[in-house]
C-alpha positions in Angstrom: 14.9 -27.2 0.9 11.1 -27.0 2.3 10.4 -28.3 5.7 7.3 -29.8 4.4 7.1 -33.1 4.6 4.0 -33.6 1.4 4.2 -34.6 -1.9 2.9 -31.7 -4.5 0.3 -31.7 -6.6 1.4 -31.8 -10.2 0.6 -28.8 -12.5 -1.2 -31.1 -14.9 -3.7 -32.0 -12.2 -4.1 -28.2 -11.2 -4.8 -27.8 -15.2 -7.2 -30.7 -15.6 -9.4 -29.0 -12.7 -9.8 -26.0 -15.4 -9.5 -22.9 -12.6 -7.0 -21.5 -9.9 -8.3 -22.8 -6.6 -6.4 -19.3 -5.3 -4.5 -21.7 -2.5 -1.3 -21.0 -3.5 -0.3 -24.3 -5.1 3.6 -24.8 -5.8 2.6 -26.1 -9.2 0.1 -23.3 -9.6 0.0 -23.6 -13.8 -2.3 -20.3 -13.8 0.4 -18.1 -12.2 -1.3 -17.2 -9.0 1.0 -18.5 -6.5 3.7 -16.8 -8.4 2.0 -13.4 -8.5 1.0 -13.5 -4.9 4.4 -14.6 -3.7 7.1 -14.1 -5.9 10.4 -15.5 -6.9 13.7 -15.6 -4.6 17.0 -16.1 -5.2 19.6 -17.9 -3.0 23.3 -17.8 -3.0 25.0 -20.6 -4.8 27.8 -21.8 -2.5 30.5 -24.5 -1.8 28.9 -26.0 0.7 24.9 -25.9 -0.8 25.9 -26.8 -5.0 24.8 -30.1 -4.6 20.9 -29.0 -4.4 21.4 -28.3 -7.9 22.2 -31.8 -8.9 18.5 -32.8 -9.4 18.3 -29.8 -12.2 18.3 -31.8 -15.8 20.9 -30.8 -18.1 22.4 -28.0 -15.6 26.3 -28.0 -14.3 28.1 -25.6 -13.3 31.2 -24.2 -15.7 33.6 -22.7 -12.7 36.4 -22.8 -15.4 34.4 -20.2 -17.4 31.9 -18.5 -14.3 32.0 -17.7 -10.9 30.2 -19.4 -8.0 28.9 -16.0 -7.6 27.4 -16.2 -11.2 24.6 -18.8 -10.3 22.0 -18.2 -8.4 18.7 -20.6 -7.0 15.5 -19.6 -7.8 13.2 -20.0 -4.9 9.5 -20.3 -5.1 7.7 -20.9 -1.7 10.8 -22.3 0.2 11.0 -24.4 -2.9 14.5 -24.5 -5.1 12.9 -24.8 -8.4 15.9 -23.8 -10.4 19.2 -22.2 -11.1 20.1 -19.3 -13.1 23.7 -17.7 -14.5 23.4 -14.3 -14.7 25.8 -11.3 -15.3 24.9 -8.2 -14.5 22.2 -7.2 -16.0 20.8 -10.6 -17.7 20.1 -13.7 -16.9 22.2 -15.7 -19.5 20.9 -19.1 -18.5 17.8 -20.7 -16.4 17.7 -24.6 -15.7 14.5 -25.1 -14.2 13.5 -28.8 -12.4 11.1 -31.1 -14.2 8.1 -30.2 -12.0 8.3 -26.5 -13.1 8.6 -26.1 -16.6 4.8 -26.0 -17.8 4.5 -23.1 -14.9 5.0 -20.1 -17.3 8.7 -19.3 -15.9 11.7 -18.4 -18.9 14.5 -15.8 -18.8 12.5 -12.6 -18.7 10.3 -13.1 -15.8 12.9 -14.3 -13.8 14.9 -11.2 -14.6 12.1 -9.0 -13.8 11.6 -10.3 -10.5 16.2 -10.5 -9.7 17.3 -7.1 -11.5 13.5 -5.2 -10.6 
């Protein structure tokens, strides 16, 4: 999704230096980038559902959900995962590999849609 043509430094590196270098890292384990930036959230559509194909263990259950149920989380022009939501929840988050250990789960990610 990012124009960027660089490869990220992992969060493990970022870890093994032992303090937040405050650049705003997109593996920031130490939640500044986050907190400076925020999340985003970008429509799920016909035409853009194959970006989620690179998400382990995530596909989409259109017999059960709406389209309109999912939506990307977006972290510094980054997809770094998908959520179903209802209304006021978000039942389910698939995160990629590269952004688990970065302190995201359900509630923060609903704090930063529904607030």
């Amino acid at each position: 999704m990012s124009n960027q043509n660089y490869k990220a430094v992992p969060a493990e590196i970022h870890r093994k230096r032992g303090s937040c270098c405050k650049s705003s890292c997109i593996h920031c384990p130490y939640g500044y980038t986050l907190k400076k930036l925020g999340l985003k959230f970008k429509d799920v559509t016909e035409k853009n559902k194959e970006e989620s194909c690179e998400i382990e263990g995530f596909s989409f259950d259109l017999d059960l959900y709406s389209i309109d149920d999912y939506k990307f989380i977006v972290l510094k022009d980054f997809i770094c995962g998908i959520i179903r939501k209802d209304k006021l929840f978000v039942r389910e988050l698939f995160l990629l590999n590269e952004f688990q250990d970065q302190g995201l789960d359900k509630p923060l990610v609903e704090s930063y849609y529904f607030y």
